[in-house]
N, CA, C and O of each residue as an XYZ file, in Angstrom:
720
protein
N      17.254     17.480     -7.832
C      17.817     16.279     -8.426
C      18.100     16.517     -9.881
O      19.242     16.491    -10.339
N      17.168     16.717    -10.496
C      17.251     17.125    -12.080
C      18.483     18.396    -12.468
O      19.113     18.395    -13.526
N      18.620     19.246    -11.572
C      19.824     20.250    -11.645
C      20.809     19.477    -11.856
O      21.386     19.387    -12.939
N      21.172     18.664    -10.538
C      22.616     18.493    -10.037
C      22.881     17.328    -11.110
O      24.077     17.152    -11.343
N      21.684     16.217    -12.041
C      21.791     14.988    -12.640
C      22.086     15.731    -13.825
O      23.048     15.184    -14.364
N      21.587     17.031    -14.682
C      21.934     17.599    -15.791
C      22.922     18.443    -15.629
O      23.481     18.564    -16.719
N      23.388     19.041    -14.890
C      24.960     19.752    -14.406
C      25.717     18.425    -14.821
O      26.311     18.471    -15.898
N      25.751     17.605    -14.315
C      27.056     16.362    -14.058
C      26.992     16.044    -15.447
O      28.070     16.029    -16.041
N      25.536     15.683    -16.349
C      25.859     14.898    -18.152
C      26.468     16.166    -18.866
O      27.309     16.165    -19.765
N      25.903     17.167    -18.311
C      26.710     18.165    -19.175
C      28.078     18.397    -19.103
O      28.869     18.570    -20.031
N      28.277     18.383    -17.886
C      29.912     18.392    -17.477
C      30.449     17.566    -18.048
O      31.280     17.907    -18.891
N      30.147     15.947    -17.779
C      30.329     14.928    -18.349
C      31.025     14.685    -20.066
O      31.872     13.940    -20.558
N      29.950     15.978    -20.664
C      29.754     15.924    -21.988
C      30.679     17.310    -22.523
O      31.516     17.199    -23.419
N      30.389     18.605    -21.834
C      31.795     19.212    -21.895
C      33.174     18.904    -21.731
O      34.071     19.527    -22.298
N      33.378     17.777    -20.823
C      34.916     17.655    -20.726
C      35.046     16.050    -21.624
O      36.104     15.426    -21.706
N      34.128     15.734    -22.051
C      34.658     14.850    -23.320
C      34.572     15.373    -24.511
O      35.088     14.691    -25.397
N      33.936     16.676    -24.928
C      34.444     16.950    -26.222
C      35.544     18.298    -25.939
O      35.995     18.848    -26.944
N      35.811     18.626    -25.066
C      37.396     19.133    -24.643
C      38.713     18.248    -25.060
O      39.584     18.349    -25.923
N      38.377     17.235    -23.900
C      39.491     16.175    -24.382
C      39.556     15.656    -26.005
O      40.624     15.364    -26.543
N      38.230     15.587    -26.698
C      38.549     14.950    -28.187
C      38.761     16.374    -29.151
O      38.597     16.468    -30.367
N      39.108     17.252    -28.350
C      39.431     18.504    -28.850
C      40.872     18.792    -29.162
O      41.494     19.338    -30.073
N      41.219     18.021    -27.693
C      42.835     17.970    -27.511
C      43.753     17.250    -28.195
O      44.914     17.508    -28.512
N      42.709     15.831    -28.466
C      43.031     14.748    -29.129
C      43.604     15.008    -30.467
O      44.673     14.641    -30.956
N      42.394     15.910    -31.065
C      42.731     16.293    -32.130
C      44.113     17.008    -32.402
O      44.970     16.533    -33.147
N      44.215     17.997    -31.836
C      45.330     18.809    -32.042
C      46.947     18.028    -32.000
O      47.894     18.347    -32.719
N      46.940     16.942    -30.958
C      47.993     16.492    -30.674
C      48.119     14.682    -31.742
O      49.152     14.036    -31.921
N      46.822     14.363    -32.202
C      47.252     13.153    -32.781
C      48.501     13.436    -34.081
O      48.819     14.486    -34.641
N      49.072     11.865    -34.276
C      49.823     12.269    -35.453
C      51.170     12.735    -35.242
O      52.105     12.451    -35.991
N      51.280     13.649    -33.933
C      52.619     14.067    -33.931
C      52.842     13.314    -32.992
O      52.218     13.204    -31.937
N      53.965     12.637    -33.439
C      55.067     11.665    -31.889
C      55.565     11.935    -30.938
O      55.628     11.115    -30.022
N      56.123     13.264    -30.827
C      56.718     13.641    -29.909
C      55.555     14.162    -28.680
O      56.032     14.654    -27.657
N      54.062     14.046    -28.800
C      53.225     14.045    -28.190
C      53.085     12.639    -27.846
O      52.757     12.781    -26.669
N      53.098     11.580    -28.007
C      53.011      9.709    -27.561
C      51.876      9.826    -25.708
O      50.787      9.422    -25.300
N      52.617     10.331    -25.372
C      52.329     10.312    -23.755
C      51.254     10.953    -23.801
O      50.283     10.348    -23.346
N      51.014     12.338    -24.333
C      49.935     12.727    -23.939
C      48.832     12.473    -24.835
O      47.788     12.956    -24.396
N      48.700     11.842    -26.012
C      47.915     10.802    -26.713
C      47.276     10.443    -25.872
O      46.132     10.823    -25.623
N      48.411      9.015    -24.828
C      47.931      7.908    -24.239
C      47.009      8.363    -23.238
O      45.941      7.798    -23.002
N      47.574      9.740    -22.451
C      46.471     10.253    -20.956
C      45.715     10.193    -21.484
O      44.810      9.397    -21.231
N      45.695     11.460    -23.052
C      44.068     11.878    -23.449
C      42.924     10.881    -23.410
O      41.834     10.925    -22.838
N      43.677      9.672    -24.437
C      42.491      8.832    -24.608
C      41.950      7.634    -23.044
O      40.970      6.904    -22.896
N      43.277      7.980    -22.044
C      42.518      7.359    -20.892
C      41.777      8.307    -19.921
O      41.328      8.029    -18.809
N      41.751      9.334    -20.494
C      40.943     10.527    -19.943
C      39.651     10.169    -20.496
O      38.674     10.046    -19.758
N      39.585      9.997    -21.737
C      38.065     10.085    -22.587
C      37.540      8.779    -22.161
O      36.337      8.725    -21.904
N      38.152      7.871    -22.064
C      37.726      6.419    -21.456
C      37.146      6.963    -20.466
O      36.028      7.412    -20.717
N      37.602      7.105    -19.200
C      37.471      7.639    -17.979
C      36.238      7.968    -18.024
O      35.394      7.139    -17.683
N      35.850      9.299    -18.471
C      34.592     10.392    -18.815
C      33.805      9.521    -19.569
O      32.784      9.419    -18.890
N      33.661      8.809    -20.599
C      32.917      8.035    -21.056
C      32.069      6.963    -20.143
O      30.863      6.896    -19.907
N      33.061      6.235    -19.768
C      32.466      5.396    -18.474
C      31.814      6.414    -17.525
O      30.584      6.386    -17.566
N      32.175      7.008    -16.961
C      31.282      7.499    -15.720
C      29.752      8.194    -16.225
O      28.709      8.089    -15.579
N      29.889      8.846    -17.401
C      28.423      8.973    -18.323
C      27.565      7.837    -18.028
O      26.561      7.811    -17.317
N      28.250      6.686    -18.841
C      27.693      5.295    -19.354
C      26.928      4.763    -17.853
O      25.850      4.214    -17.629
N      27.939      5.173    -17.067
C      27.584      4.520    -15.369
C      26.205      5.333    -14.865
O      25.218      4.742    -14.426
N      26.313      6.898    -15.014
C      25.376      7.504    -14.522
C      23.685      7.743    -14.864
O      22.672      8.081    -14.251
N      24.196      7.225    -16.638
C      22.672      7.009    -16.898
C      22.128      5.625    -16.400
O      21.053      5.442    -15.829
N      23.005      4.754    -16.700
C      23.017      3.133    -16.679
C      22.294      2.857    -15.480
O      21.364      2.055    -15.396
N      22.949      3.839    -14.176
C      22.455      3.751    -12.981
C      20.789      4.037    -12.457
O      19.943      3.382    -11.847
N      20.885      5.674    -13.197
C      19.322      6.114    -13.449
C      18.404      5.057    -14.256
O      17.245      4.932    -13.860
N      18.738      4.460    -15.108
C      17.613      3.731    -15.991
C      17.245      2.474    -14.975
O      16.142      1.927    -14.989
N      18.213      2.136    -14.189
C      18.157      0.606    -13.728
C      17.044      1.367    -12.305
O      15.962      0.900    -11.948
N      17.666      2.496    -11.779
C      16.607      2.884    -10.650
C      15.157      2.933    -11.088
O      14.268      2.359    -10.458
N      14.976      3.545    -12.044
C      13.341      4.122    -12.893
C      12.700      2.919    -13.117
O      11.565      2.722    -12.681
N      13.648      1.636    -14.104
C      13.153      0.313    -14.081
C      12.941     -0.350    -12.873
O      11.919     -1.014    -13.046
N      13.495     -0.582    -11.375
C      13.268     -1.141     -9.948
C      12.112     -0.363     -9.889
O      11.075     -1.005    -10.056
N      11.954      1.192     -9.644
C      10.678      1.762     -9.371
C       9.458      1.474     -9.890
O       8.408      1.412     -9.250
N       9.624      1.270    -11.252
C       8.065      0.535    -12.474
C       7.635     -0.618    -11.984
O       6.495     -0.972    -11.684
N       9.196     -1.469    -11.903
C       8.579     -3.065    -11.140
C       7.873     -2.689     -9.586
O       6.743     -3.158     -9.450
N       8.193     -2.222     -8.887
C       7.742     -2.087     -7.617
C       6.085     -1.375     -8.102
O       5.059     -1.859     -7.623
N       6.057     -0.697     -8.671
C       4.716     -0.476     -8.701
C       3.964     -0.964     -9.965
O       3.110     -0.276    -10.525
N       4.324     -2.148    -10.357
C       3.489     -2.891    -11.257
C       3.405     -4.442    -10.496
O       2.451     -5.169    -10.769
N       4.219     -4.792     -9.751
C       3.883     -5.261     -9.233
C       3.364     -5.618     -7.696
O       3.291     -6.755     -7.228
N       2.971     -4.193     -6.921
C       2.725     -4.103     -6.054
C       4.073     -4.770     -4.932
O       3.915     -5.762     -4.220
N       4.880     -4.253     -4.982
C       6.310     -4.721     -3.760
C       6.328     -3.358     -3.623
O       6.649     -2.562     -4.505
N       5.879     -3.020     -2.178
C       6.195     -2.006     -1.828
C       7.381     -1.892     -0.632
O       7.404     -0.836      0.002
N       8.267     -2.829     -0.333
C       9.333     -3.230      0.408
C      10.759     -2.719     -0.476
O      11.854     -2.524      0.052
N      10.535     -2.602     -1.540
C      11.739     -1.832     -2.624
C      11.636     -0.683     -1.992
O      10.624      0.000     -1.839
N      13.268     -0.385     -1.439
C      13.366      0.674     -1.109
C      14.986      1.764     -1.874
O      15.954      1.018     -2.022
N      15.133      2.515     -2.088
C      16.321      3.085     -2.617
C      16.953      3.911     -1.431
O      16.194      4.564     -0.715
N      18.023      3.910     -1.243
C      19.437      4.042     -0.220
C      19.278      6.159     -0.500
O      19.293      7.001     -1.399
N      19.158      6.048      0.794
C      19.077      7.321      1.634
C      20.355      8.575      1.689
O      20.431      9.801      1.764
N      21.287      7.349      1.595
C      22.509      8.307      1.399
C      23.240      8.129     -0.449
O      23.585      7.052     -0.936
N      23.303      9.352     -1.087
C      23.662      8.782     -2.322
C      24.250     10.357     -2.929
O      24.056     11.403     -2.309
N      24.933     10.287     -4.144
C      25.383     11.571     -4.717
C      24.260     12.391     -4.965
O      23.086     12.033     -5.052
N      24.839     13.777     -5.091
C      23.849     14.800     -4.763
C      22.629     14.450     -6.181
O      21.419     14.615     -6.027
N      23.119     14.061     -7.225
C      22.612     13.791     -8.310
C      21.173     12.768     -8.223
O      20.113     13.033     -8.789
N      21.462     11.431     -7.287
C      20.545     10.536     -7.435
C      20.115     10.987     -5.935
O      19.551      9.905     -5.774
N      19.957     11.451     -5.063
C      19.546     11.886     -3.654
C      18.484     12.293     -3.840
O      17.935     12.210     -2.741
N      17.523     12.861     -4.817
C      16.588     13.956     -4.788
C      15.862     12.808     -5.491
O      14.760     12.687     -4.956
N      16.011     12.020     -6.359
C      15.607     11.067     -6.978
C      15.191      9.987     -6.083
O      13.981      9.936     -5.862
N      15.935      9.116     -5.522
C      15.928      7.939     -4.948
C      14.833      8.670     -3.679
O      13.821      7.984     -3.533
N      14.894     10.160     -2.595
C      13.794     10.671     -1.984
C      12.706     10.469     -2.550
O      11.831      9.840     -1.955
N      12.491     10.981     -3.905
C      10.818     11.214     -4.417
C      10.485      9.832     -4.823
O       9.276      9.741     -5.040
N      11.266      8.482     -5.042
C      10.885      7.319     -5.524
C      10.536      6.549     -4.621
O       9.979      5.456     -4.720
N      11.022      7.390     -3.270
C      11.000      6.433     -1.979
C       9.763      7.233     -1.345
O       8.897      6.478     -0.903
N       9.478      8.705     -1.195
C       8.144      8.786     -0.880
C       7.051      8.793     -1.451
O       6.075      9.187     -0.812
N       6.847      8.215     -3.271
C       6.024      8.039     -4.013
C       5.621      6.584     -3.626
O       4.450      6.482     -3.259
N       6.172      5.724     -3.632
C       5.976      4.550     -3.149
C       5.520      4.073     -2.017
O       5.015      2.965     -1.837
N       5.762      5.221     -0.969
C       4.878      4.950      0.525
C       3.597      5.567      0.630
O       2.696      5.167      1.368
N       3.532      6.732     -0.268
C       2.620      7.019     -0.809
C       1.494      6.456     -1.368
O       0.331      6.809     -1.171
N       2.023      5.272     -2.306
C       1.104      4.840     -3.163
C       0.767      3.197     -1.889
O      -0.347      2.689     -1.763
N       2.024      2.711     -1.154
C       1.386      1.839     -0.306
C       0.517      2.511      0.782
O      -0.127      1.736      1.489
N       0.408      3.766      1.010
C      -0.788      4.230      1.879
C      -2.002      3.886      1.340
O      -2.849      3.246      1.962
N      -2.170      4.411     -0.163
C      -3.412      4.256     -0.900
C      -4.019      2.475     -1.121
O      -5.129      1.969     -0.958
N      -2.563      1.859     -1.598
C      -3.457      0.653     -1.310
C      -4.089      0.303     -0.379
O      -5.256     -0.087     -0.405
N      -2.928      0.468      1.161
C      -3.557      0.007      2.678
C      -4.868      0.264      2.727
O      -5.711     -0.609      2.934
N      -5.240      2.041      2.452
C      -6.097      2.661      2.584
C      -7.715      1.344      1.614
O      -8.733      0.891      2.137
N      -7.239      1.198      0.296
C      -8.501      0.712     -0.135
C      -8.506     -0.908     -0.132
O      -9.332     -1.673     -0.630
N      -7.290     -1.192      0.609
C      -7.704     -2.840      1.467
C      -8.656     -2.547      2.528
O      -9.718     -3.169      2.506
N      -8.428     -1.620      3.538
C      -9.093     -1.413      4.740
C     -10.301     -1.399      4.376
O     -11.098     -2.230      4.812
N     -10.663     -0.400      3.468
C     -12.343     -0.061      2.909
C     -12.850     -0.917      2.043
O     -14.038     -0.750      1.768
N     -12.135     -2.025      1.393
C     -12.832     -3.217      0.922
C     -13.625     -3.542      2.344
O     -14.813     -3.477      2.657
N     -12.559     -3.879      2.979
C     -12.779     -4.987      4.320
C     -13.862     -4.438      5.009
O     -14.894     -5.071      5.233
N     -13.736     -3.697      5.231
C     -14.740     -2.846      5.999
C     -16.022     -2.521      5.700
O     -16.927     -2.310      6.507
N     -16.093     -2.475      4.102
C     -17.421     -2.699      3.379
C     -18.317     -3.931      2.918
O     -19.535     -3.950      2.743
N     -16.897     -5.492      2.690
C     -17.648     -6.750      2.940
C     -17.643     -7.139      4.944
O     -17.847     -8.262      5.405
N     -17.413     -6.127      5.620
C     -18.109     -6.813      7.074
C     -19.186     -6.364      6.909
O     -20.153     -7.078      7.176
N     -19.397     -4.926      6.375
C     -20.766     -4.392      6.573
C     -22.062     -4.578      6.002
O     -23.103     -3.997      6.312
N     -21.856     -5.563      5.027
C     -22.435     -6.160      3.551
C     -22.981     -7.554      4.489
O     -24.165     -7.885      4.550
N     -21.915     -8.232      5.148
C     -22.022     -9.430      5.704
C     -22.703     -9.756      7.096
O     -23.053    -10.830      7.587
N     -22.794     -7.974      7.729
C     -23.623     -8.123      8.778
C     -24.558     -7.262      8.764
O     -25.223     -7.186      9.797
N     -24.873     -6.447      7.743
C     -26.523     -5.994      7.554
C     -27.516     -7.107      7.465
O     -27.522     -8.190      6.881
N     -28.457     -6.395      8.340
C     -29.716     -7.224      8.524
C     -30.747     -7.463      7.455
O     -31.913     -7.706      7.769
N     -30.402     -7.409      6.352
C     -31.066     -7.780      5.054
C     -30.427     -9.245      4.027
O     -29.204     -9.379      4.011
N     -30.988     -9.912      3.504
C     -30.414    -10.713      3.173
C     -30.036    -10.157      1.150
O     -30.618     -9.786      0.130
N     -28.862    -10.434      1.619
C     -27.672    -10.364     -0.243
C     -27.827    -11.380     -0.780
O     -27.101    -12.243     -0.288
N     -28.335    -11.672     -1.445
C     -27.587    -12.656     -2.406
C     -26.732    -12.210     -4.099
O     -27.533    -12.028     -5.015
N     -25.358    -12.068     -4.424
C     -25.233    -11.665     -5.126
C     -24.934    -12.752     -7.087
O     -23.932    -13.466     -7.112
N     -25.241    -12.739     -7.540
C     -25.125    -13.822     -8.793
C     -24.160    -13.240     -9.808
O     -23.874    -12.045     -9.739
N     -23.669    -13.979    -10.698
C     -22.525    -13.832    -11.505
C     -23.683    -14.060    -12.676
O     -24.844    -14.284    -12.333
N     -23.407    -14.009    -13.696
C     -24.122    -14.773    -15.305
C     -24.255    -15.731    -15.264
O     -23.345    -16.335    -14.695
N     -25.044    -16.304    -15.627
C     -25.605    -18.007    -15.750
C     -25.941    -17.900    -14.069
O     -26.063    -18.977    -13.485
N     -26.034    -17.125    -13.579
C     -26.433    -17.712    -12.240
C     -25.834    -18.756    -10.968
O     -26.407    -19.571    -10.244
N     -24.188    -18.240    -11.093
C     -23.207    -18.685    -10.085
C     -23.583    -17.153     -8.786
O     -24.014    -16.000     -8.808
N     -23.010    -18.275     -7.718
C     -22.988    -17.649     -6.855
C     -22.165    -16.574     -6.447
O     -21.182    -17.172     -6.008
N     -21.963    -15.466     -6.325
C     -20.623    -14.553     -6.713
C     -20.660    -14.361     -4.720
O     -19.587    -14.550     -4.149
N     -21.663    -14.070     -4.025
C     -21.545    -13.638     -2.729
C     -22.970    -13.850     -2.562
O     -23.889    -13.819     -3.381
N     -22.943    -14.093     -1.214
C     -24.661    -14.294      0.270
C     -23.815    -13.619      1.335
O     -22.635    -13.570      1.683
N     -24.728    -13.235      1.604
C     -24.475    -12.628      3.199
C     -24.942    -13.473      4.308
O     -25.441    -14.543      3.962
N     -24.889    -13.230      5.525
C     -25.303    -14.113      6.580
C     -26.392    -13.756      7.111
O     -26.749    -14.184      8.209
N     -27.209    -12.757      6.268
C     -28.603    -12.872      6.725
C     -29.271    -13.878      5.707
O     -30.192    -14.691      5.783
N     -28.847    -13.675      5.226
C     -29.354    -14.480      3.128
C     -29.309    -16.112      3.688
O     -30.166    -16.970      3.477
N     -28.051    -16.258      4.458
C     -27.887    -17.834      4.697
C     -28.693    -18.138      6.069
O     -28.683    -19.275      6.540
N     -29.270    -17.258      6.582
C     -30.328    -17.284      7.607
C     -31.597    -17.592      7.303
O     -32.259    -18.390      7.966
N     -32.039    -16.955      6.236
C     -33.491    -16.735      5.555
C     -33.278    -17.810      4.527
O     -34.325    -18.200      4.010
N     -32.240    -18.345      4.132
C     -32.593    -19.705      3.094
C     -32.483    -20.975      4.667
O     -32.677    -22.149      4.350
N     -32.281    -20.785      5.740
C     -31.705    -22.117      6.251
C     -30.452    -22.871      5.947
O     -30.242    -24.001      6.386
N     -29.620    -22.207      5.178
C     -28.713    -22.732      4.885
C     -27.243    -22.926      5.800
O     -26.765    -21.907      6.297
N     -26.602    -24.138      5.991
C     -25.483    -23.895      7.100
C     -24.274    -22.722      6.225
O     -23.800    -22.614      5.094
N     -24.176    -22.008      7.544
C     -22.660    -21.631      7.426
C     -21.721    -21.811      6.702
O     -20.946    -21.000      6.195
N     -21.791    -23.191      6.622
C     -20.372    -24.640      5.789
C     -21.126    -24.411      4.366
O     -20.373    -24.803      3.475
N     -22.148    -23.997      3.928
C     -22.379    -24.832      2.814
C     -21.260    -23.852      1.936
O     -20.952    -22.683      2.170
N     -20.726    -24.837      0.747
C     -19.897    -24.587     -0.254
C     -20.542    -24.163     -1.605
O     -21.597    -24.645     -2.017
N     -19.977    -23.429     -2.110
C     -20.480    -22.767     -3.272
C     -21.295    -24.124     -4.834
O     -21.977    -23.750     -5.789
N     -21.003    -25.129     -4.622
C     -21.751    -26.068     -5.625
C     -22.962    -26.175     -4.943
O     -23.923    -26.355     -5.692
N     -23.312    -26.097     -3.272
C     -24.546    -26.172     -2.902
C     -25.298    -25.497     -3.293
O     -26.342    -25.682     -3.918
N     -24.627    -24.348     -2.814
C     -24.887    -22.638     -3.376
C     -25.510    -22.418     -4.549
O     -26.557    -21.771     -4.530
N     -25.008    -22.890     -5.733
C     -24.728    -23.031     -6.898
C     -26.480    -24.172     -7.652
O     -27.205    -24.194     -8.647
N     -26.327    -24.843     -6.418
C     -27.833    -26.042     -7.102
C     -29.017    -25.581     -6.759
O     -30.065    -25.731     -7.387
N     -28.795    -24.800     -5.372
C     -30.094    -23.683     -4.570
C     -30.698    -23.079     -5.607
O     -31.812    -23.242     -6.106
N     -29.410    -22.037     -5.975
C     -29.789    -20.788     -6.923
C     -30.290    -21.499     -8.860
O     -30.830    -20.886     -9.782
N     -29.889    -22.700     -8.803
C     -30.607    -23.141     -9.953
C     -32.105    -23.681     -9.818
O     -32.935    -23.727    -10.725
N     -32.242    -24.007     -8.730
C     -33.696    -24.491     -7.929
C     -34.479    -23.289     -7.963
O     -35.701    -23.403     -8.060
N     -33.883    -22.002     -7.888
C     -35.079    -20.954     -7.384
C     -34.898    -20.202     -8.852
O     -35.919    -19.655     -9.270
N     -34.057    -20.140     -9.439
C     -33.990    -19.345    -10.398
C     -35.107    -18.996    -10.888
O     -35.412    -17.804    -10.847
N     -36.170    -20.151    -11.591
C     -37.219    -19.647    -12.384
C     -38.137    -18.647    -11.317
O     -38.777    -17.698    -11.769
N     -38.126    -18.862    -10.363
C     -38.985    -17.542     -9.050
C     -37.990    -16.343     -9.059
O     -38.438    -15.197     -9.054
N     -36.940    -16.530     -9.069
C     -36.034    -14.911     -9.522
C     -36.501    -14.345    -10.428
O     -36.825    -13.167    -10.275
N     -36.698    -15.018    -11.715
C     -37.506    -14.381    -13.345
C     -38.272    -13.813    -13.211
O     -38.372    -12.683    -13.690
N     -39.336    -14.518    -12.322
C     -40.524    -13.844    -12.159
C     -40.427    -12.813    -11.580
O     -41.360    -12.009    -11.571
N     -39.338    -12.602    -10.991
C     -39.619    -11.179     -9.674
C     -39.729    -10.068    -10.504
O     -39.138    -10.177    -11.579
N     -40.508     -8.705    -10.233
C     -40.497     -7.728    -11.301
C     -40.198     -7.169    -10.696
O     -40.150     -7.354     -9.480
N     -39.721     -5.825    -11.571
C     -38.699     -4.963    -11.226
C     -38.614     -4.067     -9.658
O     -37.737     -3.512     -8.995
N     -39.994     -4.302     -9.564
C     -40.192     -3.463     -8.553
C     -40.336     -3.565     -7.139
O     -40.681     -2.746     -6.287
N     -39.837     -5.295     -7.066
C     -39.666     -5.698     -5.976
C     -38.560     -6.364     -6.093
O     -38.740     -7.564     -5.885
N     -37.283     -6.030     -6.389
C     -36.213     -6.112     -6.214
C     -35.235     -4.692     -6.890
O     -35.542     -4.098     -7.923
N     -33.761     -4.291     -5.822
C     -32.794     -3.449     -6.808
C     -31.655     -4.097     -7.230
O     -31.353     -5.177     -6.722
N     -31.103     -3.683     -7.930
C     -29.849     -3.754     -8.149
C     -28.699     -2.666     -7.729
O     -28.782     -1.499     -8.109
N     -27.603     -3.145     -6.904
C     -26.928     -2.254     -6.719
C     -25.383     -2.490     -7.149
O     -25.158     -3.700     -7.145
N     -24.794     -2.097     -7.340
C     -23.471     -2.379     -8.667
C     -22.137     -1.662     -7.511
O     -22.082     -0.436     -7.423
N     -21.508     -2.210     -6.996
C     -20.515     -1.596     -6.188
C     -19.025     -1.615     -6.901
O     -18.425     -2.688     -6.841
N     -18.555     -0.805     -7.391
C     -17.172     -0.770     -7.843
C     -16.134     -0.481     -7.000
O     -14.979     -0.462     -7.425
């Protein structure tokens, strides 16, 4: 991709300072008029298709950033394209399925680690600062008696009820475990 995209600006850029080469030689004299007028719709020409080809690249690189800043991994770039953006729009299109593997991958292993959290036979209770409820497990809501239904302000008045017996607990009969 990078060959065939720096072949073409260079080309691009060789045959516009050719033409303002030509330009030169022929401005000024009249009996040149006509080929003035090609030259400079030649350099138009070559100018634009530059202007187009980066214009094009920047707007692809910018779709690709958004897609992976904001997690849309449904952005896809067109399969068939000049030899220039082909190698490009490939690696943007398998970086991106790529990177939606990795998310899939660490949705699955969240999930899979709060079932396993939620059906170990030990009771969790996990607390935030000040002593909000951040997560219980369903052994935790077994061993308090607590329903199923109860909502986190219940949650929330329990864990202020027992708190001062949490204080007391010393170190050595409770861990902490920190999951990132």
């Amino acid at each position: 991709m990078i060959r065939f995209f720096k072949l073409k600006v260079v080309l691009l850029y060789a045959l516009i300072l050719i033409n303002l080469t030509a330009i030169s030689m022929v401005i000024g004299d009249s009996k040149y008029v006509f080929t003035q007028i090609t030259l400079f719709g030649i350099l138009a020409i070559l100018i634009t298709a530059s202007f187009y080809l980066i214009t094009q690249s920047h707007r692809d690189i910018n779709r690709f950033l958004f897609a992976l800043k904001f997690q849309d991994y449904s952005v896809s770039f067109p399969q068939k394209a000049s030899k220039s953006h082909a190698t490009l729009y490939h690696a943007l299109n398998h970086t991106l399925e790529q990177i939606k593997q990795l998310h899939h991958t660490e949705q699955n292993n969240h999930l899979w680690m709060k079932a396993l959290i939620q059906k170990i036979p030990v009771g969790i209770l996990v607390l935030a600062p000040k002593n909000q409820v951040e997560f219980i497990n369903q052994k935790c809501t077994e061993i308090l008696h607590l329903p199923h239904s109860a909502n986190n302000h219940a949650l929330n008045q329990l864990v202020a009820y027992i708190a001062p017996q949490l204080e007391k607990v010393t170190s050595e009969q409770y861990h902490t475990i920190t999951l990132s």
